[in-house]
C-alpha positions as CSV (number, residue, x, y, z in Angstrom):
1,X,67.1,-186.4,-20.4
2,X,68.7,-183.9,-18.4
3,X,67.3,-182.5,-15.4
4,X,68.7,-179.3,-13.4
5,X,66.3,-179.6,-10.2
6,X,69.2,-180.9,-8.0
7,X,70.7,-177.6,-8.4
8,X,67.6,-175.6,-7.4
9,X,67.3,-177.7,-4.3
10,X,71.2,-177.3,-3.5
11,X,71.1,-173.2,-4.0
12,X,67.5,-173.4,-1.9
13,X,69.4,-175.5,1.2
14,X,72.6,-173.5,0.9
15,X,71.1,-170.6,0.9
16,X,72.1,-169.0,-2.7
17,X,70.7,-166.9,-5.2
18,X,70.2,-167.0,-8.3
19,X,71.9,-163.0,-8.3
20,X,74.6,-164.8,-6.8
21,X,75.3,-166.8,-9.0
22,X,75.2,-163.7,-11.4
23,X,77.4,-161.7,-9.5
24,X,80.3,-165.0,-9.8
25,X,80.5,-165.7,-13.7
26,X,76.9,-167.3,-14.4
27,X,75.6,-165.2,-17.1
28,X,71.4,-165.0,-17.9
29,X,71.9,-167.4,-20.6
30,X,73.1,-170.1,-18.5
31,X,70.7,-169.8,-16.1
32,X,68.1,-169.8,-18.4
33,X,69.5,-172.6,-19.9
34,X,69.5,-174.2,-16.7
35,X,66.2,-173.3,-16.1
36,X,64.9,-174.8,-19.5
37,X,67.1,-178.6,-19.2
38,X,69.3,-177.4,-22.2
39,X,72.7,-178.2,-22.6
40,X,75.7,-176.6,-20.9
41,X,79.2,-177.4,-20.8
42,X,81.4,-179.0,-18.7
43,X,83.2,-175.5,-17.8
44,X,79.7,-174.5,-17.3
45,X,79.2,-177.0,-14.4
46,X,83.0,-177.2,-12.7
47,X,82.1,-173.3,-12.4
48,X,78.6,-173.9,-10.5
49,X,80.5,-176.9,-8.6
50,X,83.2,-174.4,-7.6
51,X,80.9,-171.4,-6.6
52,X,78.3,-173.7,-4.8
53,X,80.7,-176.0,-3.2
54,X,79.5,-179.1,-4.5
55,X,80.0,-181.9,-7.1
56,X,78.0,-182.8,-10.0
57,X,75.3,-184.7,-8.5
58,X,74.2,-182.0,-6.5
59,X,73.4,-180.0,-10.1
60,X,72.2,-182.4,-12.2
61,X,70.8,-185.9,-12.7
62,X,70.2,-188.0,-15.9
63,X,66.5,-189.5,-16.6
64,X,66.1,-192.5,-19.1
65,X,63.3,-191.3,-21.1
């Protein structure tokens, strides 16, 4: 399963928004995405690493079901 709640923890200690993240080429259907565990791509993710500053595992984690 995929989980998204490194992410929220990452924007929460680095001190983003969610309107930020808006405003720099995440559109409402990625972040709902996001906020639902769905799939998103892998441009999807290298454009969160590259706005946030950080790699993968700082946005998402894998859970054995």
């Amino acid at each position: 399963m995929i989980d998204y709640s490194p992410l929220w923890d990452t924007l929460k200690e680095r001190g983003i928004t969610q309107y930020y993240l808006l405003k720099n080429g995440i559109d409402n259907k990625t972040l709902d995405s996001l906020k639902k565990n769905k799939n998103i791509t892998m441009l999807t993710l290298e454009k969160l690493c590259t706005i946030i500053g950080c790699t993968p595992n700082d946005v998402v984690r894998f859970i054995k079901e």
